[in-house]
N, CA and C atoms as a LAMMPS dump frame, in Angstrom:
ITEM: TIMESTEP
0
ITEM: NUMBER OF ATOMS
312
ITEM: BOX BOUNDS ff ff ff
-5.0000000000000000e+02 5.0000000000000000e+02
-5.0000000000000000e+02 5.0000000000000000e+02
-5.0000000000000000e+02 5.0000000000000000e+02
ITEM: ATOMS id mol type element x y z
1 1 1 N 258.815 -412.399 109.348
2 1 2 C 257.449 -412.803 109.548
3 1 3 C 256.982 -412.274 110.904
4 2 1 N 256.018 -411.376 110.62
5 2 2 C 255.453 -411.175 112.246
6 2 3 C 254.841 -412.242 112.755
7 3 1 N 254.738 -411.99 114.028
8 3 2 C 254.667 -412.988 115.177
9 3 3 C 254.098 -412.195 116.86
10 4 1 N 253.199 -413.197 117.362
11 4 2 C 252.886 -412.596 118.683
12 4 3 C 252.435 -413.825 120.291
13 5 1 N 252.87 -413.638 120.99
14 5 2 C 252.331 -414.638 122.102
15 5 3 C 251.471 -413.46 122.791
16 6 1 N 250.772 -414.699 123.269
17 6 2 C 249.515 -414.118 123.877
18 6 3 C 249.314 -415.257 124.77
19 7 1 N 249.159 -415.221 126.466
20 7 2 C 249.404 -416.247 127.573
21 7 3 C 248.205 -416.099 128.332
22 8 1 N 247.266 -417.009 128.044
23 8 2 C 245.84 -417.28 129.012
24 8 3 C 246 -418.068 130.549
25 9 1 N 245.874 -417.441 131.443
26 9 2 C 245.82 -418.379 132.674
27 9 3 C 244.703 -418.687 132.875
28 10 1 N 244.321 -420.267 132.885
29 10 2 C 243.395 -420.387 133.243
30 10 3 C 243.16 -421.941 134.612
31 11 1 N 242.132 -421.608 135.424
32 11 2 C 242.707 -422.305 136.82
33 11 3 C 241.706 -423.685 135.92
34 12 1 N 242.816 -424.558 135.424
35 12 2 C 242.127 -425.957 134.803
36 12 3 C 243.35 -426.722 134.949
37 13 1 N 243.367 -427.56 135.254
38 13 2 C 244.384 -429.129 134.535
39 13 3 C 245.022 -428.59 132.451
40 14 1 N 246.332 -428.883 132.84
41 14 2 C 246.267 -428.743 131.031
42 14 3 C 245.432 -429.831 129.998
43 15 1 N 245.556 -430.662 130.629
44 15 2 C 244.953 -432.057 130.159
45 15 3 C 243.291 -431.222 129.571
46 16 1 N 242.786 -430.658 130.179
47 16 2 C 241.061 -430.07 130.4
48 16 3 C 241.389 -428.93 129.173
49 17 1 N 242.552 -428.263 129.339
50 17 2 C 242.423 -427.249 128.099
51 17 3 C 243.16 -427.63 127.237
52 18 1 N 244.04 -428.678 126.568
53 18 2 C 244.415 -429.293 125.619
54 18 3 C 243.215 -429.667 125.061
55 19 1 N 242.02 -430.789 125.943
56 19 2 C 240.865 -431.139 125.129
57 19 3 C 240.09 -430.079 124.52
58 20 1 N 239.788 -429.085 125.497
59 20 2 C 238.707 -428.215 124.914
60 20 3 C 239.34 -427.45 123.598
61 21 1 N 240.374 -427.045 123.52
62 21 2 C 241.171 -425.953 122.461
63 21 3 C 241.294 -427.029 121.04
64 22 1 N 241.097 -428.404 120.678
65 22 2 C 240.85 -429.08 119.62
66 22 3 C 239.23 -429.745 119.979
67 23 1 N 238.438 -428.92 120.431
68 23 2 C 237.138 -429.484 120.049
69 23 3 C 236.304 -428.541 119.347
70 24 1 N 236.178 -428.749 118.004
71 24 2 C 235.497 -428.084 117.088
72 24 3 C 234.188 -427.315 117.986
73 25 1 N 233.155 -428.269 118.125
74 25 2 C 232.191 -427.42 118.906
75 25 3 C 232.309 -426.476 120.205
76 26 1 N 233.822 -426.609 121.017
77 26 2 C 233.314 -425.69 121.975
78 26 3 C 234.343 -424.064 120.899
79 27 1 N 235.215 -424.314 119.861
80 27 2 C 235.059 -423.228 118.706
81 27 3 C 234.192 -422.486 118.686
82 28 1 N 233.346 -423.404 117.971
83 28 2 C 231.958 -422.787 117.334
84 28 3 C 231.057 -421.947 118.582
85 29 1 N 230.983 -423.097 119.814
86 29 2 C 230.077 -421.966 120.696
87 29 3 C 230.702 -420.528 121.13
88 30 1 N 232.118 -420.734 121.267
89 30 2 C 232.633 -419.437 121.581
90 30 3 C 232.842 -418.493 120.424
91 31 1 N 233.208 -418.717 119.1
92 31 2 C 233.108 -417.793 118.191
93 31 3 C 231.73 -417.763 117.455
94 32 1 N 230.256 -417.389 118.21
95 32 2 C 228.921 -416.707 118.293
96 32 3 C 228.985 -415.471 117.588
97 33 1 N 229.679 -414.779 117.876
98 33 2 C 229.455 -413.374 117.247
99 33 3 C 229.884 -413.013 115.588
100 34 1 N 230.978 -413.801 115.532
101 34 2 C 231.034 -413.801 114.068
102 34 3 C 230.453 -414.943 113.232
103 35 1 N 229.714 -415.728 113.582
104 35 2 C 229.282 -416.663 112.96
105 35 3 C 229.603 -417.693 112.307
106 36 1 N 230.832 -417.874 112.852
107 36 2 C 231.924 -418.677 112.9
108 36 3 C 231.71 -420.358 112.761
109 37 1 N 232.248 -420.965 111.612
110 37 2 C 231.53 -422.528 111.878
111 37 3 C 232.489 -423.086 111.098
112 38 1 N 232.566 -424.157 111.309
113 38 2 C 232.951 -425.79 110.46
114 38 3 C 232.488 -425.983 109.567
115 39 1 N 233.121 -425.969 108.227
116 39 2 C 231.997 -426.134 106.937
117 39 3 C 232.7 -427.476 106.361
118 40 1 N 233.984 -427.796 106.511
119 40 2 C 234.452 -428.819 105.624
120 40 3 C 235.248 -429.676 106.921
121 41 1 N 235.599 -430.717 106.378
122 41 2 C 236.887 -431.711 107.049
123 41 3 C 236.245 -431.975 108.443
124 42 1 N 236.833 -431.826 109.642
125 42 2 C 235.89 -432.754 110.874
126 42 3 C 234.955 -430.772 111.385
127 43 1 N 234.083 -431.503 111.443
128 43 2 C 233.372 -430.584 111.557
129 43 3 C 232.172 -430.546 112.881
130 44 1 N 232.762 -431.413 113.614
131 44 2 C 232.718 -431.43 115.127
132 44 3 C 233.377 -432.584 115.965
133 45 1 N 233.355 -432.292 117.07
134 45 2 C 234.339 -433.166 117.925
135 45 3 C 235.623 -432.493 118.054
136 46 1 N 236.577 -433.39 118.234
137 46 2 C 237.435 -433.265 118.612
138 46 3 C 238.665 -433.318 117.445
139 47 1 N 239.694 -432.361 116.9
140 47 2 C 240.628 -432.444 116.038
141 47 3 C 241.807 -433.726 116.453
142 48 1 N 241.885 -434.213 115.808
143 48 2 C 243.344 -435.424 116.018
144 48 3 C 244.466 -435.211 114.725
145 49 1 N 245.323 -435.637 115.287
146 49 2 C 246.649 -434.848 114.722
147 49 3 C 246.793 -435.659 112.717
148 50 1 N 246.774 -434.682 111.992
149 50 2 C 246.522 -435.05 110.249
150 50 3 C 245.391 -434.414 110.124
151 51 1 N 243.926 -434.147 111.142
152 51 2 C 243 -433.733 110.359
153 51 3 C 242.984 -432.355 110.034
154 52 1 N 241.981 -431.608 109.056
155 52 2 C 241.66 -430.46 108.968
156 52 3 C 240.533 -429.825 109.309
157 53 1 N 240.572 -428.728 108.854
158 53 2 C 238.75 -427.846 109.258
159 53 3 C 238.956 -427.089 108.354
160 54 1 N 237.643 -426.415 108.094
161 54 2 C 237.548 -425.676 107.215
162 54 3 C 236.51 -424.802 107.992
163 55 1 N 237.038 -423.408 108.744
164 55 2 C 236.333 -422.327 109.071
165 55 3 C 235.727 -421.682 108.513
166 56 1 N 234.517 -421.043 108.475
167 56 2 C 233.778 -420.311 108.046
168 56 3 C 232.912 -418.626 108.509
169 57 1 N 233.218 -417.495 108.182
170 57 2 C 233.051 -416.716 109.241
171 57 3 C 233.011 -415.214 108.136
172 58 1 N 232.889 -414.069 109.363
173 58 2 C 232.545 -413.022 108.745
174 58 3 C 233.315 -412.174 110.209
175 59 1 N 234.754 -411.725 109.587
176 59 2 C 235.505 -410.852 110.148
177 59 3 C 235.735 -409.735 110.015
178 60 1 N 235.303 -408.245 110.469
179 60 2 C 235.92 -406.979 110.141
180 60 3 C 234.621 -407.195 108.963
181 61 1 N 233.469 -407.258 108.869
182 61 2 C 232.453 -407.186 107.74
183 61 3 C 232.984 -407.967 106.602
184 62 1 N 234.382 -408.202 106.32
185 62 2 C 234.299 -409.55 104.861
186 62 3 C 233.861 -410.742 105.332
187 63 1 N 233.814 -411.388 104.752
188 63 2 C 233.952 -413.17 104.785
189 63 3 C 234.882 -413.833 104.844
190 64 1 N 235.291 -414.999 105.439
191 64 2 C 236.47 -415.716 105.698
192 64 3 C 236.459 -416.762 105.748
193 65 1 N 236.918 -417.459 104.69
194 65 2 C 237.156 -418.966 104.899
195 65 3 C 238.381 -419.424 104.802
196 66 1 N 238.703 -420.361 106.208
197 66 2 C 240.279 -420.831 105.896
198 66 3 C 240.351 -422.206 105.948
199 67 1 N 241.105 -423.188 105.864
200 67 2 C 241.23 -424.642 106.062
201 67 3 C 242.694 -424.573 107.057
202 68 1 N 242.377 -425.198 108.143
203 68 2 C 244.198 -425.838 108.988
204 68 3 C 243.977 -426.91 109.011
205 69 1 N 245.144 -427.385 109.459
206 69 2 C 245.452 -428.855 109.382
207 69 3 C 246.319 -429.177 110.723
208 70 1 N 245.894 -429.937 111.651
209 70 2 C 246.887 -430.12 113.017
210 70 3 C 248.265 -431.122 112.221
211 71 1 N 249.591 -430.031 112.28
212 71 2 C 250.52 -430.583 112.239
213 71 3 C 251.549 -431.192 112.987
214 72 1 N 251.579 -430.652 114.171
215 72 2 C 251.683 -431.291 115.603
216 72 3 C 251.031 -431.861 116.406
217 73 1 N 251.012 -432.867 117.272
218 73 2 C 250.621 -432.954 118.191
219 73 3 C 251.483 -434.174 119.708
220 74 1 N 251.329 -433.849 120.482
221 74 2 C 252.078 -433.344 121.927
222 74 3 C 251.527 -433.15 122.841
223 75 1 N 250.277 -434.509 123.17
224 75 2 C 249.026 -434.058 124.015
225 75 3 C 250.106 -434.882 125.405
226 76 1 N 249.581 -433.484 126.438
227 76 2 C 248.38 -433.084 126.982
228 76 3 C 249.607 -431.253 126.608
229 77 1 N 250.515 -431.213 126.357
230 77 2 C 251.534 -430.166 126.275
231 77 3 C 251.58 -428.672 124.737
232 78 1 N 251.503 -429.764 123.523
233 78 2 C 251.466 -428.504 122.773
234 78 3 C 250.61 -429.305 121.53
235 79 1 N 249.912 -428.087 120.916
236 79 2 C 249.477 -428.69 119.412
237 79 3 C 249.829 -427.824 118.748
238 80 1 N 249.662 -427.947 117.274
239 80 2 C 250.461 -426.859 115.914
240 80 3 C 248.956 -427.047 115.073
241 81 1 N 248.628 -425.655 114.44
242 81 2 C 247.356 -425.55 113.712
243 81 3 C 248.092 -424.605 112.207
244 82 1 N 248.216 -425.832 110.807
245 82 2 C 248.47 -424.327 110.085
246 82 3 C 247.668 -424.216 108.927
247 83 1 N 247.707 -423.075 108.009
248 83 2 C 246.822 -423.228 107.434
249 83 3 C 247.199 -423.823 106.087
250 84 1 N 246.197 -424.197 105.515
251 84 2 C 246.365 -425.085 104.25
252 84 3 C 245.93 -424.175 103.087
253 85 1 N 244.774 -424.045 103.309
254 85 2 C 244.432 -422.667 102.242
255 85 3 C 243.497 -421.432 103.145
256 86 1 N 243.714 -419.772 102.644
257 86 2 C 242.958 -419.071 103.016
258 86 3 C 243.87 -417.948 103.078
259 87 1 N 243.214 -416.994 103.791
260 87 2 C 243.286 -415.342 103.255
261 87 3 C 245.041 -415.227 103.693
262 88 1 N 245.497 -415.799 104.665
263 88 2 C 246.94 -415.465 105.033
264 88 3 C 248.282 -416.567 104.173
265 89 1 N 249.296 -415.446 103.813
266 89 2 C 250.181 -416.22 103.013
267 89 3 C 250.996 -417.495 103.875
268 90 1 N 251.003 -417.186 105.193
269 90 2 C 251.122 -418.205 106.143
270 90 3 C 250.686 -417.881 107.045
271 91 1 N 250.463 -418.791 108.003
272 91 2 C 249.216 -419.304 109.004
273 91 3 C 250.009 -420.179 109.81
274 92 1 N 250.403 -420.536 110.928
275 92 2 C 251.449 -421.033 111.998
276 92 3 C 250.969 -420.783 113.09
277 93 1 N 249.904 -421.792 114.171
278 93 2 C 249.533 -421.368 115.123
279 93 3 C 249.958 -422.494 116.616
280 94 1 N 250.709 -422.267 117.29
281 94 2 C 250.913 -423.093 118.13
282 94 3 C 250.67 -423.085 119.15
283 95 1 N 249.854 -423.781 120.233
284 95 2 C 249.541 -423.863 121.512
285 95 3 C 250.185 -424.718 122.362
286 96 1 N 250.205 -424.208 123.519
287 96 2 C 251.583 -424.567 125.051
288 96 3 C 250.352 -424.602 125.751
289 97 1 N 250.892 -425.76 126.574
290 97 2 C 250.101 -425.743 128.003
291 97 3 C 250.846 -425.991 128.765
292 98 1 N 251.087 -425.261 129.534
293 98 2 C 251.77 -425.686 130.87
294 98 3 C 251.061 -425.494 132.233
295 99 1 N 251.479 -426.415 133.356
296 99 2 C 250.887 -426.344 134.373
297 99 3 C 251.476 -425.242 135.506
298 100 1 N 251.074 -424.372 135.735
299 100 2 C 251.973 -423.502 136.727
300 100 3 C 251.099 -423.349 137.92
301 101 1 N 250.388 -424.396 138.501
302 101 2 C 250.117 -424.501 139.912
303 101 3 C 250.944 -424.376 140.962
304 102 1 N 251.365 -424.07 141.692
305 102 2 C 252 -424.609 142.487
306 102 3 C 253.652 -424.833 142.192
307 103 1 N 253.818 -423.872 141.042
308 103 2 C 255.202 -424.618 140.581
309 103 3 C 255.44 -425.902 139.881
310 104 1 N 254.357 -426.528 139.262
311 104 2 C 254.532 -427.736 138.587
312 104 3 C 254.619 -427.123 137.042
């Protein structure tokens, strides 16, 4: 199964980007360009661990709709996003936060 990490530094508290990375709407404001939205399951706010979404969007000119479901969760440290139904035969997305201020 391919696989890839990809490591954002960003100067926040993890606590600040744990919240924002399960809040449906700040999603939606940042994926603008593809038209990207919440069509089913919580469809704003904040994701809590059992719920789903159902994305809606237009990637590479097709259309895309997928549903995940948070199967982890490990706040303020890691969450698990996978998919339930949609274009990929599996879907496994996991987010780390760690604090590397200062060495913490």
């Amino acid at each position: 199964m391919p696989s890839f990490t990809l490591v954002t530094e960003i100067p926040a508290p993890p606590e600040r980007c744990f919240a924002a990375s399960l809040s449906v709407d700040a999603h939606t404001a940042s994926m603008g360009a593809s038209g990207e939205r919440a069509v089913a399951g919580v469809t704003s706010g904040v994701l809590r661990p059992g719920d789903t979404v159902t994305w809606q969007a237009r990637h590479f000119g097709l259309p895309f709709r997928m549903t995940a479901r948070v199967t982890a969760h490990d706040a303020p440290h890691r969450f698990v996003d996978e998919q339930v139904s949609g274009p990929f035969r599996r879907w496994w997305h996991e987010h780390r936060f760690d604090d590397r201020r200062s060495g913490r």
